[in-house]
VEXLO-514647 format. One record per residue (C-alpha): residue number from 1; residue in three letters; x, y negated, z. Coordinates in nm, 3 decimals. Layout:
<pts>
- nr, rest, xx, yy, zz
- NUM, ala, X, Y, Z
...
</pts>
This chain:
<pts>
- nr, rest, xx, yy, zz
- 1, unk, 11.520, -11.355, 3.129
- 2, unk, 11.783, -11.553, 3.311
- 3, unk, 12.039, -11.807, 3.208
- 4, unk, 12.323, -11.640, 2.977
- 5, unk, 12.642, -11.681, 3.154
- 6, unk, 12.909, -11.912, 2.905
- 7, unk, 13.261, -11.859, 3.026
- 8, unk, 13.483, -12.158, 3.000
- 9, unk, 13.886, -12.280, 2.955
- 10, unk, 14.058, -12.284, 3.260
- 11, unk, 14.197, -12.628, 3.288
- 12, unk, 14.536, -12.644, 3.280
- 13, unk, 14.727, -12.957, 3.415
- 14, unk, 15.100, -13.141, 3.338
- 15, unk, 15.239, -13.260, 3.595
- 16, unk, 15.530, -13.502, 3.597
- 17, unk, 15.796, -13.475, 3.865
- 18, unk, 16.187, -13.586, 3.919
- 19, unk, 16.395, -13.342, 3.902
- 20, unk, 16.436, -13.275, 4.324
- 21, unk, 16.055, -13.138, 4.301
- 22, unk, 16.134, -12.926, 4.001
- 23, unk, 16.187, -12.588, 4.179
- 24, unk, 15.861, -12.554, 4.397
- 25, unk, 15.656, -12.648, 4.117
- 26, unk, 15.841, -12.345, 3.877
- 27, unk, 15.776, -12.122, 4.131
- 28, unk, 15.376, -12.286, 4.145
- 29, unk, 15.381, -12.249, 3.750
- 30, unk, 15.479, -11.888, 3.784
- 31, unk, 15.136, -11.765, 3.869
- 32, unk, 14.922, -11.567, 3.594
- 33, unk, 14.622, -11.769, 3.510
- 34, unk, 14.253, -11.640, 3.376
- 35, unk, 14.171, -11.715, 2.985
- 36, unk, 13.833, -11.813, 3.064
- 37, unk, 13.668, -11.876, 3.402
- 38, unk, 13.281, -11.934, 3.514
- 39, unk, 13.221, -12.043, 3.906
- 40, unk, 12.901, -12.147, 3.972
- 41, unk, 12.650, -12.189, 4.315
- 42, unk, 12.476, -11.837, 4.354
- 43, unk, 12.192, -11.852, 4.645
- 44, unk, 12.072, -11.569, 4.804
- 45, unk, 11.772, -11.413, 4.695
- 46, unk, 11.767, -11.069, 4.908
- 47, unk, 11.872, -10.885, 4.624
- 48, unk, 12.221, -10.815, 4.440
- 49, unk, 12.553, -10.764, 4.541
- 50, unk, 12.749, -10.893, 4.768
- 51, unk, 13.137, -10.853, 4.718
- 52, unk, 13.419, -10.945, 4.500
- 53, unk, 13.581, -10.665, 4.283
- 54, unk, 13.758, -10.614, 3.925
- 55, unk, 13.594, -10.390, 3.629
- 56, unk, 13.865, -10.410, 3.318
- 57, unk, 14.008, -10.738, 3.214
- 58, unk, 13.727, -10.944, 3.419
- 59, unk, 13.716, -11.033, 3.789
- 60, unk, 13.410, -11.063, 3.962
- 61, unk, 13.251, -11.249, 4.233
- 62, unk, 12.874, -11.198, 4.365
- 63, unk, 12.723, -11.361, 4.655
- 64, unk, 13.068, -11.487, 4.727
- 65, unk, 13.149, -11.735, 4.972
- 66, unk, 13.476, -11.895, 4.958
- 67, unk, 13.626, -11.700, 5.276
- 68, unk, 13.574, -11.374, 5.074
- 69, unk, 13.722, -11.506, 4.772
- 70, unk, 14.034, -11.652, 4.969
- 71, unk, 14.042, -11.297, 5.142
- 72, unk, 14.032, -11.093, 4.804
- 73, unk, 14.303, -11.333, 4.673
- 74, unk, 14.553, -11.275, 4.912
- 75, unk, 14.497, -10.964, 5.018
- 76, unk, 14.324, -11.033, 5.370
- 77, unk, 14.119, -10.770, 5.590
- 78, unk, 13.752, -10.913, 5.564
- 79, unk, 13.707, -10.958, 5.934
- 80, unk, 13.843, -11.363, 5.967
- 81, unk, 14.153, -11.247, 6.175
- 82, unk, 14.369, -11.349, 5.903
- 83, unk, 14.218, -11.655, 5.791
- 84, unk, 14.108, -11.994, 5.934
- 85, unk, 14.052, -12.366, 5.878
- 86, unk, 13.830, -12.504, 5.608
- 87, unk, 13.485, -12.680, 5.647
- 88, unk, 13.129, -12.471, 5.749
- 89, unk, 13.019, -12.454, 5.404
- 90, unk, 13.329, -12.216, 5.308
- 91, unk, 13.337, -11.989, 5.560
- 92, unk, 13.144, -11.632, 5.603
- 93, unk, 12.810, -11.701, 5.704
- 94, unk, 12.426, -11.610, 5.717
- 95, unk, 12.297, -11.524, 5.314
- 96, unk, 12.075, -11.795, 5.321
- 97, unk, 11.877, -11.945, 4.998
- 98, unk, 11.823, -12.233, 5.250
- 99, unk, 11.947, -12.547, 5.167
- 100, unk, 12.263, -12.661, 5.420
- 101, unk, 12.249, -12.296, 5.497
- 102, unk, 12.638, -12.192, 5.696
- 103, unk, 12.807, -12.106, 5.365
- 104, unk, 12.747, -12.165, 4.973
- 105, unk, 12.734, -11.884, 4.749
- 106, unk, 12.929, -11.826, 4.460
- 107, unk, 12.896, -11.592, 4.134
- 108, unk, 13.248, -11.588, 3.941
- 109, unk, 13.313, -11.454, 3.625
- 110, unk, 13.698, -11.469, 3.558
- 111, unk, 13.805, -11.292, 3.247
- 112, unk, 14.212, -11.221, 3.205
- 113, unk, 14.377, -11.194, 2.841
- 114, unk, 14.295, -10.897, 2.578
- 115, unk, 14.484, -10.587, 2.601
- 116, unk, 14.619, -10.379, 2.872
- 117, unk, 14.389, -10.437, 3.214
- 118, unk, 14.660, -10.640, 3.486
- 119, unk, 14.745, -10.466, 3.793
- 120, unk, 14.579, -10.562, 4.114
- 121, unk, 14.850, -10.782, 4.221
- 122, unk, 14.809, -10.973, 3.902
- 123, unk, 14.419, -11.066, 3.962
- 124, unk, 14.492, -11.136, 4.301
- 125, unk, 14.748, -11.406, 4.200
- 126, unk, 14.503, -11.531, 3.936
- 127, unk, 14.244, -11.602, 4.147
- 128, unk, 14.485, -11.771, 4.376
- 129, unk, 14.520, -11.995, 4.058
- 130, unk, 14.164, -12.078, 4.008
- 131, unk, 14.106, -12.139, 4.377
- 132, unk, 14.403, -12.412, 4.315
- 133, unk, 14.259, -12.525, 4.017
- 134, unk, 13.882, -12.528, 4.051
- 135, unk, 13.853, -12.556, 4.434
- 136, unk, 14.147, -12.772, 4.441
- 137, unk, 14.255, -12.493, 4.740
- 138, unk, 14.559, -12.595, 4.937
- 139, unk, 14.674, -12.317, 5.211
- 140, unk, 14.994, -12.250, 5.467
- 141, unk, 15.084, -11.931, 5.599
- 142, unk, 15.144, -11.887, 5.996
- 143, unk, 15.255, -11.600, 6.152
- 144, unk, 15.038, -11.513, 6.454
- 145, unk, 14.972, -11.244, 6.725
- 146, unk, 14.631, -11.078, 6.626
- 147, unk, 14.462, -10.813, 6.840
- 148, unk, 14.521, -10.441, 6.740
- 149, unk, 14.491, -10.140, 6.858
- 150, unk, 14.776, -9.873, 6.907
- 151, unk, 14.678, -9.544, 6.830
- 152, unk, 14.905, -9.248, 7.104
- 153, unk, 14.888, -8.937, 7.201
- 154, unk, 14.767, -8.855, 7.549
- 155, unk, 14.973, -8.687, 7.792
- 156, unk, 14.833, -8.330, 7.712
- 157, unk, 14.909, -8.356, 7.388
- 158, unk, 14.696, -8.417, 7.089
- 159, unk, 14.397, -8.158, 7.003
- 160, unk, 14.434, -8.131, 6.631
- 161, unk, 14.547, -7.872, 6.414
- 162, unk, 14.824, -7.886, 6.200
- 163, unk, 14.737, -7.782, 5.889
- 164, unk, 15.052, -7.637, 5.648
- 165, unk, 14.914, -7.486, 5.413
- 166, unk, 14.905, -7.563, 5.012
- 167, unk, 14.494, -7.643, 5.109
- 168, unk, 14.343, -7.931, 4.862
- 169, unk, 14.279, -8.239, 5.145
- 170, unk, 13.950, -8.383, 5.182
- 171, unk, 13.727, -8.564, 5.399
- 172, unk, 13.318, -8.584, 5.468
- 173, unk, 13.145, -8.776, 5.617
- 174, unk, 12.774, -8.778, 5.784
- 175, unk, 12.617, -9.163, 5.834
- 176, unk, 12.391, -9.090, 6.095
- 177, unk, 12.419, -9.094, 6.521
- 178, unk, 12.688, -9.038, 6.565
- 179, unk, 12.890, -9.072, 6.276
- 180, unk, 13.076, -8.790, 6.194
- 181, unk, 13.417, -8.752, 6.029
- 182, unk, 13.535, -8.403, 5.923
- 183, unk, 13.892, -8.376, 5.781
- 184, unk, 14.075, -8.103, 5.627
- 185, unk, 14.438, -8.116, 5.529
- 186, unk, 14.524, -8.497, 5.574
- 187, unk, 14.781, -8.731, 5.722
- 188, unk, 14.674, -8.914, 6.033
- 189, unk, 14.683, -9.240, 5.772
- 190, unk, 14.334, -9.133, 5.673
- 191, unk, 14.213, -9.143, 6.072
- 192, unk, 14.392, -9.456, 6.108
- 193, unk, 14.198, -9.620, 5.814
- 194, unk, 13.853, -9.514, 6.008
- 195, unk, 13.935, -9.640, 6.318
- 196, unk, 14.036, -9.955, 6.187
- 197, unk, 13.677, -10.008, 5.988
- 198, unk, 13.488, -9.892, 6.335
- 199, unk, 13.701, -10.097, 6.571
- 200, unk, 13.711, -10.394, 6.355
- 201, unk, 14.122, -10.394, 6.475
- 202, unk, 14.404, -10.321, 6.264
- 203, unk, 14.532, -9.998, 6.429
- 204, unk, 14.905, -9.913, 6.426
- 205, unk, 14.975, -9.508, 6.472
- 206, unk, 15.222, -9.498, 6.724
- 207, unk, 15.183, -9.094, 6.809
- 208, unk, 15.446, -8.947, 6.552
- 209, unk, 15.261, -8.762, 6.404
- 210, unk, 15.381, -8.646, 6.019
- 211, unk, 15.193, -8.337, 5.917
- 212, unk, 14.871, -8.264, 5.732
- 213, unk, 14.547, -8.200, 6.010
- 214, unk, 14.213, -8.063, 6.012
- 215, unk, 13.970, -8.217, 6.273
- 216, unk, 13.650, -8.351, 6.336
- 217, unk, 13.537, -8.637, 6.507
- 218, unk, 13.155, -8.781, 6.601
- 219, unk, 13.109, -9.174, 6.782
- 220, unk, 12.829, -9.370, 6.783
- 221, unk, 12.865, -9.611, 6.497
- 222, unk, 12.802, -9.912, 6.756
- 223, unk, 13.140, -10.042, 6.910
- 224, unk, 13.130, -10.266, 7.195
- 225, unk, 13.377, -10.457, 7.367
- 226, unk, 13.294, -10.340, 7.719
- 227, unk, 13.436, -9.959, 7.587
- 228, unk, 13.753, -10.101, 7.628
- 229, unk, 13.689, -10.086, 8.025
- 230, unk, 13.477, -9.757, 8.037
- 231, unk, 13.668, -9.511, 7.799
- 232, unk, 13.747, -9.310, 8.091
- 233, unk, 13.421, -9.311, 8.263
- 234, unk, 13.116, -9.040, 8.227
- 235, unk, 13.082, -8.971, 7.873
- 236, unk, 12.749, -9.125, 7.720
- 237, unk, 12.536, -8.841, 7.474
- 238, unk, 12.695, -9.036, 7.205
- 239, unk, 13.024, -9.159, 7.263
- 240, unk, 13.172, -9.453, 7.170
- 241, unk, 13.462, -9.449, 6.883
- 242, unk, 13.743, -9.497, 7.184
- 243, unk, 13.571, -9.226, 7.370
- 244, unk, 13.563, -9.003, 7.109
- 245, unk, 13.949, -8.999, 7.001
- 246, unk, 14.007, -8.942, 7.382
- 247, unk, 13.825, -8.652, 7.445
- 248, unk, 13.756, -8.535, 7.097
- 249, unk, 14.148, -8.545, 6.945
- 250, unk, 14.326, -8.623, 7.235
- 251, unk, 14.455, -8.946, 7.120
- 252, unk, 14.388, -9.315, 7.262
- 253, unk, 14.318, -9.647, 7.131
- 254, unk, 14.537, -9.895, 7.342
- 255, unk, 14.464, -10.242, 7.261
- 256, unk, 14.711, -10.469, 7.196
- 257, unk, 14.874, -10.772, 7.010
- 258, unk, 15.098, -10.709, 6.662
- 259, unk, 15.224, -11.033, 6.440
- 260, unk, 15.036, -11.084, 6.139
- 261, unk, 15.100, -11.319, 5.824
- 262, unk, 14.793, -11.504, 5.824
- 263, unk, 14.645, -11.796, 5.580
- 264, unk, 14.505, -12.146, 5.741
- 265, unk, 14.300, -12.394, 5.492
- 266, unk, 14.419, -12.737, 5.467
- 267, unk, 14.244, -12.840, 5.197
- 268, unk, 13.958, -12.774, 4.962
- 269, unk, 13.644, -12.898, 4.810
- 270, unk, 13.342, -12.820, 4.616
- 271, unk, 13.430, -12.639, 4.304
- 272, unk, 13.425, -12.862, 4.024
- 273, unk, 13.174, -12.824, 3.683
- 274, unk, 13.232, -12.548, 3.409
</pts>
């Protein structure tokens, strides 16, 4: 049987300052806090989760390095665009039980107040608390130019079908090679959403498009870089993902550059004890 988990106070500090230093610190103060908080070193062990999500009042973290935990708290795509700085030990890495493996491993068990469950915002500015208070996390945020790609519509048009009736929308989809995506009734949002997962790109939809569409798409789930220089060239038995929206929908991936709020570390350590 292992080790019963104990949560414990979240610390809570006074701080003293003249009266010039007063407003950033209200706003500072102003952040939602946990009632009770665990963090504590969880190696890898090739078994267990690996993510960080919220079931009720309680937040928690599994296999979490502090990269994902910064991500989750302010709302970051989990692919590093968005975030940088911070030593080796924080970052994303190889699940390692090794000792001075890339990252450490955390399991966090952050329960909010009885009563009504707080929205996703709140636990999100919570654990931007904790990460303050038990990580001693200091951040910035820097607007930068982050590769995307710009979903259009090819000169022919696109090859999907408008869909206007009262039909119930859904999606399927078939994990093998290729992957296959078959839509019924849905906004282009839902596409969009895909393509971003298999590009590993934010992708903007620039075609216009408003309605509700059926289609159905198949790419190899494998996306590589050189694509971006062959999309036009003989088509493979299983296309690539910017093949595929070419010759399947009659859309394109163009890549391209779009500014992004992103978060840099300046600061952080070792999480202190419970």
């Amino acid at each position: 049987m292992g080790t019963p988990f104990v949560l414990f106070p979240v610390r809570r500090r006074t701080t003293y300052l003249l009266p010039w230093a007063i407003a950033p610190l209200l706003i500072a103060q102003s952040l939602p806090t946990f009632d009770l908080a665990s963090i504590k070193p969880q190696p890898w062990t090739n078994e267990g989760a690996v993510d960080v999500y919220v079931r009720g009042n309680t937040l928690y973290g599994e296999h979490a390095d502090l990269y994902r935990l910064v991500d989750f708290a302010y709302g970051l795509r989990p692919d590093n665009l968005q975030l940088s700085g911070g030593p080796a030990w924080a970052r994303h890495g190889i699940l390692s039980n090794v000792s001075g493996a890339d990252s450490v491993l955390y399991q966090v068990i952050a329960k909010a107040s009885d009563g009504p469950p707080p929205s996703m915002e709140q636990f999100r500015l919570m654990l931007q608390s904790l990460l303050a208070d038990r990580f001693q996390l200091k951040i910035h945020h820097d607007m930068k130019d982050l590769p995307v790609f710009k979903l259009v519509a090819l000169n022919g048009g696109p090859r999907i079908a408008e869909n206007r009736s009262n039909a119930k929308s859904s999606v399927s989809y078939k994990s093998e090679n290729p992957f296959r995506m078959t839509a019924v009734h849905v906004p282009l949002s839902v596409l969009v959403d895909d393509l971003a997962y298999a590009t590993g790109r934010p992708v903007i939809d620039k075609t216009g498009l408003t309605g509700f569409y059926d289609f159905e798409i198949a790419w190899s789930p494998r996306f590589l870089e050189d694509d971006l220089n062959t999309a036009d060239g003989p088509a493979p038995d299983v296309p690539s993902v910017l093949m595929a929206v070419q010759r399947q929908l009659g859309l394109k991936l163009e890549p391209g550059t779009a500014p992004f709020d992103t978060v840099v570390i300046d600061h952080v350590e070792k999480p202190s004890a419970n």
